[in-house]
C-alpha positions as semicolon CSV with decimal commas, in nm:
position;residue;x (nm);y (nm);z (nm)
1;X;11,106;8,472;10,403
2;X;10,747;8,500;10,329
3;X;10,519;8,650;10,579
4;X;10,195;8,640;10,372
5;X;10,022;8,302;10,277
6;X;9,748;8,467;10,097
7;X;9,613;8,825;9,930
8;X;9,301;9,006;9,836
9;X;9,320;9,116;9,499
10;X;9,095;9,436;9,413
11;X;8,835;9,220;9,270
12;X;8,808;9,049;9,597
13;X;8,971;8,717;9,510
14;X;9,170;8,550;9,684
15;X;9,510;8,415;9,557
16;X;9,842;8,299;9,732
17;X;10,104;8,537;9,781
18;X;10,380;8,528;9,477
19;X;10,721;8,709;9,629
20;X;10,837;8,699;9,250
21;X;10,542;8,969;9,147
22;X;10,691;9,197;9,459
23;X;11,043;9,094;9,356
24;X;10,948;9,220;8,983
25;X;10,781;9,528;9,076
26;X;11,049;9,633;9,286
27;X;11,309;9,532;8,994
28;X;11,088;9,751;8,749
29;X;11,114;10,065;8,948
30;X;11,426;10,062;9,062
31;X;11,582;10,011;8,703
32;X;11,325;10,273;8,581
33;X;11,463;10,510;8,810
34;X;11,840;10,393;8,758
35;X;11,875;10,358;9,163
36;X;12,010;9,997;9,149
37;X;12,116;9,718;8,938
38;X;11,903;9,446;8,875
39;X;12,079;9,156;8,986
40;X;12,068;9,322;9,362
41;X;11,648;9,409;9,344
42;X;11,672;9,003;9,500
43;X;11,817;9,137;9,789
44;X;11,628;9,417;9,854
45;X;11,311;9,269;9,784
46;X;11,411;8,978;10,068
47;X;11,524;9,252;10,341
């Protein structure tokens, strides 16, 4: 369910979009937080 092909990076490069970096970042906060599990970030990253 990717809506992005591509993204700018701050250095102006452009690379293709990697849901997995979103899905990981999302993962890492949540579990920093203790607000959800990890095996359910997946799901919430996807919505």
């Amino acid at each position: 369910m990717t809506y992005f092909k591509n993204v700018v990076k701050r250095n102006g490069i452009t690379v293709p979009f990697d849901e997995k970096k979103i899905e990981n970042a999302i993962a890492k906060a949540f579990i920093a937080t203790g607000e959800v599990e990890a095996r359910n970030v997946s799901t919430i990253a996807g919505a």
